[in-house]
Structure formats: structure tokens, C-alpha cells
N, C-alpha and C positions, 0 to 999 in steps of 0.2 A: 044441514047443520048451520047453526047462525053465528054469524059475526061473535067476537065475546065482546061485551061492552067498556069501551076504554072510556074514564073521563079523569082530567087532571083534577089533581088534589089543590088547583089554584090558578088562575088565568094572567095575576096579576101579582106585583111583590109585595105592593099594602093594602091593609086591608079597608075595609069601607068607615071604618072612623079615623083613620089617617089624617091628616088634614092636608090639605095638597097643596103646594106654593107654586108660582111661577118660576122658569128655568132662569137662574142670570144670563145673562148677555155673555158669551165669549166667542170674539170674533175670529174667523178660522180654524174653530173645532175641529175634529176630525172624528169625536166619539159622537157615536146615533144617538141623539135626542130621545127615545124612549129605552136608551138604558142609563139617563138618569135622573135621580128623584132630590131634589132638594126637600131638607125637611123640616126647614124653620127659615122662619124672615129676616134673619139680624142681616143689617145690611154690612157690604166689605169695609173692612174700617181704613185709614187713611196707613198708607206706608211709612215710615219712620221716618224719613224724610221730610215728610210734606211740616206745616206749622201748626199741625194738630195732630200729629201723629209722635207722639212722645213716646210709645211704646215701642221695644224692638225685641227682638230683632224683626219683626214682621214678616213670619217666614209661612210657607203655605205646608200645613201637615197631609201627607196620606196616610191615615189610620189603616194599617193593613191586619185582617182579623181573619178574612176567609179565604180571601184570593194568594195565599202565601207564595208569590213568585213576581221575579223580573220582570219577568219577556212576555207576549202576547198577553198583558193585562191592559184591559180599557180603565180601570179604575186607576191604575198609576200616571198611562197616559195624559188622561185629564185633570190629573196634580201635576205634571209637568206641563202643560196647556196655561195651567193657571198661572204655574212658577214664572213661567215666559211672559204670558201678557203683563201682569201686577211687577214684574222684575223684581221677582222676590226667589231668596232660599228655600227650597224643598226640603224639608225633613219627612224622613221614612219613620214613622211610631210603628212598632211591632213588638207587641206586648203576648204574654204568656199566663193566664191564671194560674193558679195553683188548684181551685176548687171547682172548673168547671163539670160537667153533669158528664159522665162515664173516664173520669182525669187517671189517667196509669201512665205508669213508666213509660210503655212503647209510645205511647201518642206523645211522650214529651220529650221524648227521645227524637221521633222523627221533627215535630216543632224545632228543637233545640237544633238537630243538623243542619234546618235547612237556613236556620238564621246565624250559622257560620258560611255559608254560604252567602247569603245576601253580605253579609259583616264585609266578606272578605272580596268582593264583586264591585261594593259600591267604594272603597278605601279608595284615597286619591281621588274621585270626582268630586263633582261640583255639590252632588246629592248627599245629604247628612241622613246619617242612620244611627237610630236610638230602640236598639233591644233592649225589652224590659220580662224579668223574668221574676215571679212575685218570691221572696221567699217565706213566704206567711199569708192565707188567707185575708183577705185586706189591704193588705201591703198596697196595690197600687190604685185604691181609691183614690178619685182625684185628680190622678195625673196627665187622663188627656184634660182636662179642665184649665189645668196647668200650663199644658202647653198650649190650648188653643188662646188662654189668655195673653198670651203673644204672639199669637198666629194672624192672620189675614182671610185664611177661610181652612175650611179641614175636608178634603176628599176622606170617603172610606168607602167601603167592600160595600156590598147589597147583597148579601145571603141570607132569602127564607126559611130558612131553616135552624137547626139547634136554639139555643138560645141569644142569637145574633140581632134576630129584628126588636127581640126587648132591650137589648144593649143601645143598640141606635136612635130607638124612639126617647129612653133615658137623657141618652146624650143629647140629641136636637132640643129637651125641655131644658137642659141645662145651660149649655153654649150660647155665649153673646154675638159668634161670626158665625157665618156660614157656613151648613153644613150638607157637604151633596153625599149622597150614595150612587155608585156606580154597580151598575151589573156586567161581573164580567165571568159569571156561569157557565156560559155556554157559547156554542153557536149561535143559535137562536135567544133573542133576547126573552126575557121571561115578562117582558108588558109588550111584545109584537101583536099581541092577539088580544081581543077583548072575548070571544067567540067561546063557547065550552065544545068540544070535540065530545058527540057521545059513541063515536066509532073510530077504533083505529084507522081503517080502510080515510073517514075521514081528514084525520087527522094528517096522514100520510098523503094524500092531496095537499094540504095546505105546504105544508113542509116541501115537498117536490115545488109548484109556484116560487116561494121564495127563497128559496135556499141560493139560488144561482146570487139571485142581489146581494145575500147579505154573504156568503162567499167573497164577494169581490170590495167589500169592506170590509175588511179584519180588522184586528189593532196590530200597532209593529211590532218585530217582534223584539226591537230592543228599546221601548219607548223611553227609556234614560240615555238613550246615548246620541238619539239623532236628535 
């Protein structure tokens, strides 16, 4: 009896009209370089301080849409990576539609728990957090635009899936600073491989080889506190 034929529904996060920028410069990263994707050119604008930087508060956003958690997130990680180098404030944006595609009470319910939680996790630190809950379709057009407008750069989430990667390709046409995506999915990064697996068996090779390396680089698991 044969193998059954495994092949992913995707090898890579974007797809081949993407347009692909270089990574910026951030010295002593700790997040792996192929999970993540900057998605437009604006360059980092100057800090509030300097004598062109008249805008403030020049804070660095992590747009949090799919990775909805604290602890062992790469995508927060490296909005505090950034907050550190640029010596800027961190704002946490966690926004909630009202009309996304399958929206019911339970799913807003669990949303809504868990951003009493964040709420109540990050009070008292250094880390600013801004839940946003629409109460009307539309309602929050605009407003990461808003705040990136006085941002310095904006981390967000990198999930293929739902209607997430039309949200961030929107946002990178619109945004004047920086705008990275972070994959923080899985174990396995989802641009590790360029390769298509047309068998499990194969597949399952690959993943045995690397798994040990990327094991021994996780992200931490309280990346706002250290």
C-alpha cells in the first residue's frame, strides 16, 4: 500500500506578488531572520527628541491580531527589541472587529477574556496597552493609521490564514513607518523551507534534522519582562 500523498497548502507566508523589502538592521536580535518579513520601505522616522522629530510620542506599536498572548511570542519579542534599541515606548494595539468572517458571541467572548487578561498583566509596567473593541462595523477604520502616525515602526502578527494577510498587505500600502510581520505560528517557522514535501515520510525527515536547532531557540517566555 503507498505512502498517502502529503503536500502543504503553502511553503512560504507571501505570496509571489508580494514585494519583498530588506530586513532593517537590529543589533542583537534574538528573533530568527526568516520569521520575519518587513512589508514596505518607509524608513524609521527620527524620535521626538532629535530636531526633526517633532512628532511624539514616538512610540513603537505591536499590532497583536493573531498571536493573542504574552509569553513565548516572537512577534512581541521583537517590538520590545525595538522598544530597547530606538529607546522608545511600547504600545500593545489589540483591536477586536465586530464584522469579521464567522464573528459570534463565543469567539468574542473568548477575545474579550483574554484582553482582560493582557489589561490586567501589563497595568503598572513600562508596556502601554490599548484594547480596542468596535462597537459598530467601521468604527475602527483608521486607527492603527492613527497610531502608527505617531509611531516609530509597528511589529505585527504574520498569520496566513483568515482574512489576516489582506489586512496587513492594506496596512503596509497605507503606513508611512515601518512595518514588520513576525511569525510566531509555530515551532517551525513557516518561510524555514522553500522545498514542497510531496510525502509525509519526507517531510518527517526534514522536521527530525531540524527540530533540535530550532528547539534550542525559542522565544522567552515572558518577553515583556526581561
Amino acid at each position: 500500500m503507498s505512502e498517502p500523498r502529503f503536500t502543504p497548502t503553502s511553503t512560504g507566508r507571501a505570496p509571489a506578488s508580494d514585494p519583498v523589502f530588506p530586513l532593517l538592521e537590529l543589533p542583537g536580535s534574538a528573533v530568527p531572520p526568516d520569521r520575519i518579513r518587513r512589508l514596505n520601505d518607509a524608513p524609521v522616522p527620527p524620535g521626538p527628541d532629535s530636531e526633526a522629530g517633532a512628532r511624539a510620542p514616538g512610540w513603537v506599536v505591536y499590532w497583536m491580531t493573531g498571536q493573542r498572548r504574552l509569553d513565548h511570542n516572537w512577534a512581541l519579542e521583537r517590538a520590545v527589541e525595538w522598544a530597547r534599541h530606538l529607546d522608545a515606548p511600547l504600545l500593545v494595539f489589540e483591536g477586536l472587529r465586530v464584522d469579521y468572517p464567522h464573528a459570534s458571541r463565543r469567539l468574542h467572548r473568548f477575545c474579550l477574556d483574554g484582553m482582560a487578561v493582557h489589561r490586567a498583566r501589563l497595568e503598572g509596567t513600562r508596556i502601554g496597552y490599548f484594547p480596542w473593541v468596535e462597537p459598530e462595523p467601521g468604527a475602527g477604520k483608521g486607527l492603527l493609521a492613527a497610531l502608527a502616525a505617531r509611531a516609530r515602526l509597528v511589529v505585527a502578527d504574520d498569520v496566513p490564514t483568515f482574512f489576516l494577510p489582506r489586512m496587513l498587505r492594506a496596512a503596509a500600502a497605507r503606513l508611512q513607518v515601518p512595518l514588520e510581520a513576525v511569525d510566531a505560528n509555530g515551532i517551525l517557522p513557516l518561510a524555514e523551507s522553500d522545498r514542497i514535501f510531496t510525502t509525509a515520510h519526507s517531510f518527517r525527515r526534514h522536521i527530525q534534522k531540524r527540530l533540535p536547532a530550532i528547539l534550542e531557540s525559542g522565544p522567552r517566555p515572558h518577553p515583556q519582562m526581561g
